[in-house]
C-alpha positions, 0 to 999 in steps of 0.5 A: 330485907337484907341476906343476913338479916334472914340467916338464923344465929347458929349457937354452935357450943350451945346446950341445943346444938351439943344434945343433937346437933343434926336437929340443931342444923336441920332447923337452921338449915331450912330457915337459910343456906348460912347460920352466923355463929361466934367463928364466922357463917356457917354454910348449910346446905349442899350447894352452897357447901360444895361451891366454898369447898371448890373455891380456890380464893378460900383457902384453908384456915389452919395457921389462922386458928394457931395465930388467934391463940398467939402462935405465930412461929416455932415448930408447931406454926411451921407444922402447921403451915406445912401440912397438905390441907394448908397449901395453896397454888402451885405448891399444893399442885405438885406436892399433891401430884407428887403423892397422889400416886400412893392413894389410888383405888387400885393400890389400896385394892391390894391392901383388902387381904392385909385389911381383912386378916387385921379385923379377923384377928381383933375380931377373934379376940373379942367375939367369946368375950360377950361384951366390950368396948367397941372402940378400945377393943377394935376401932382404934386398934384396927384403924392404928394397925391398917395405918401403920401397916400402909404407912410403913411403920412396924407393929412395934411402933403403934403405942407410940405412934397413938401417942404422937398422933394424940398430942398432934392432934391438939394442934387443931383444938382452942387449947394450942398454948395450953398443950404446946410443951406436950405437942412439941416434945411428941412432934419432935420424937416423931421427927426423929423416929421418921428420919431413922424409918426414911433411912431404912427404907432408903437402904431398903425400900418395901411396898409402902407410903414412906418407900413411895416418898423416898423414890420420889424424893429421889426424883427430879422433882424432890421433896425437901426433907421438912416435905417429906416429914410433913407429909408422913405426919399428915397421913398419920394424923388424918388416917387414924382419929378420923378413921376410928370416930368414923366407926364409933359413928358407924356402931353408934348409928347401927344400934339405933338401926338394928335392922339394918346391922341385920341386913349387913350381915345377911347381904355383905354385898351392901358393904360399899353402899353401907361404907357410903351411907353411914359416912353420909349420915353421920359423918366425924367430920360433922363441921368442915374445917373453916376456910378463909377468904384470901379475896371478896368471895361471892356465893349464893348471892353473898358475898363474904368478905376478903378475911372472912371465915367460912365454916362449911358444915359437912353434915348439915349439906349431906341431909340437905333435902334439896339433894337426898331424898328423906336425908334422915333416913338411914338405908344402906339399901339407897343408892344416893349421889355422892355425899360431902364428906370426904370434902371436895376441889383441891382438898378433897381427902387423900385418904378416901378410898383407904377410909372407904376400904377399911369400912367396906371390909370391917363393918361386914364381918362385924356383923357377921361374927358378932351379930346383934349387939346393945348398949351395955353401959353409956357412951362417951362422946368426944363434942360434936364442935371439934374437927373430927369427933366420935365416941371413945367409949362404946361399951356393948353386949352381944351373943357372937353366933357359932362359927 
């Protein structure tokens, strides 16, 4: 019997898949190491992940998805193929080299008290109410503020910067034509907003991300103007949507493991293994960005054909229990070894220690201040088929202790 012949069908829009899409894998999973699906095989399970992820000869498949939907040319194309994740070779070497300096561990350490006053301040507003939307009142707010403060955009600017992001974020859906007047008209405020505040900061520079690109712009290796925009916008764009669904999951997730919101609130020296855990066990990034083979590709003993898509599922590989020992399980006390999430090889995300950071700082004093917390009202769930996905209501009810 042929490989293919024993992978199962994987119907990734589905009723199955979109009620419970980690049962959905976990099926396929242990019936084979790839699915088929309507976009190509979708790998499941951790080793095989983890070698699509470090191959150099899959590349990243963003202007295929924009040139299946008849967008070949014009200001989203050439976004498109702009963004970090979408080079290759030696140019996505130094462009990584040239930024990589800003998103060490020990710089964001120094953002920690920044990062706290930010969840006091949104926490403060919310614990008398006795209930909110977790994810109006302060997941997206809080993950919007750390961003901008980080980047170097002013408080001031983060209603418009939401709506930019929002309509850039369109940019990786199945809807490109349909949006495309929209997405362009906020693309291109944004490039004028980003010209004034690359300006600025070359007059004055101060201890952010754009004065970081200006010095190295002004360097021996430069970045080009159409670089330097790009990569403004890639950090806008990978550090808020993924950032505020990852903690939708985390809300989610915690109600339904109350004990463990208790044990958070009682050991907040967990916080980095809770940060780790929870991105591990329901990730926002639940299906990976697809790859494309720019060369016959062979893993597993397969091999995927040069101009194959390649979906490496992120969230089926990290309950894989090959690797994690009772994956389904949820205990931020378990010291597991590295999950999938923030990808890996070349691509592996810029932004990890900050997202980590952000976790490790904010899920804590959550439980803390807010304690135990239930459903007050039905979730709204973002499908679990697009790039980055989480509630974007999360209505709850709690009893803040005194403080």
């Amino acid at each position: 019997m042929a490989d293919s012949d024993a992978c199962p069908v994987l119907d990734l829009h589905g009723p199955a898949f979109l009620a419970d899409p980690h049962a959905a894998l976990r099926a396929a999973r242990e019936r084979h190491w790839y699915a088929e699906t309507a976009m190509g095989p979708a790998v499941l399970r951790f080793q095989e992940v983890q070698a699509v992820l470090s191959r150099r000869t899959l590349r990243s498949g963003g202007p295929d998805s924009l040139a299946i939907q008849g967008i070949t040319e014009g200001p989203l194309a050439e976004l498109m193929a702009s963004f970090l994740l979408n080079s290759e070779g030696s140019t996505h070497d130094r462009l990584r080299r040239l930024v990589g300096r800003s998103f060490t561990m020990r710089r964001v350490e120094t953002l920690r008290p920044l990062i706290t006053g930010i969840a006091h301040a949104l926490i403060d507003e919310i614990a008398a109410r006795g209930r909110c939307d977790l994810v109006a009142a302060f997941a997206d707010p809080f993950a919007r503020s750390v961003l901008c403060a980080f980047v170097g955009f002013p408080p001031e600017a983060q209603a418009k910067v939401r709506r930019w992001t929002g309509d850039i974020a369109l940019l990786f859906g199945l809807g490109v034509a349909e949006h495309r007047a929209r997405i362009e008209a906020s693309l291109g405020e944004l490039h004028a907003y980003v010209d004034d505040l690359v300006a600025a900061r070359r007059r004055a520079p101060g201890d952010d991300l754009v004065s970081d690109l200006v010095t190295t712009e002004a360097a021996s290796d430069a970045l080009s103007q159409a670089e330097l925009r790009a990569m403004i916008i890639t950090f806008l764009a990978a550090g808020s949507d993924p950032v505020l669904h990852q903690f939708g999951h985390a809300f989610a997730t915690f109600l339904a493991h109350p004990e463990q919101w208790r044990l958070l609130a009682e050991a907040p020296d967990l916080a980095g293994q809770a940060a780790e855990e929870i991105v591990r066990f329901s990730p926002a990034s639940l299906i990976g960005l697809p790859r494309v083979a720019t060369d016959d590709v062979e893993i597993g003993g397969h091999v995927f054909p040069c101009g194959s898509f390649v979906l490496p599922v992120l969230g089926a590989a990290n309950r894989d229990p090959r690797v994690f020992v009772e994956p389904d399980r949820f205990d931020i006390t378990s010291r597991r070894r590295p999950h999938l999430t923030f990808g890996g090889g070349i691509h592996h995300c810029l932004g990890a220690a900050l997202a980590r950071v952000e976790l490790q700082i904010a899920l804590p004093l959550l439980a803390r201040r807010l304690g135990e917390f239930t459903a007050d009202g039905p979730a709204v769930w973002l499908p679990p088929t697009q790039a980055v996905y989480g509630p974007v209501q999360f209505p709850v009810a709690y009893h803040a202790p005194a403080a």
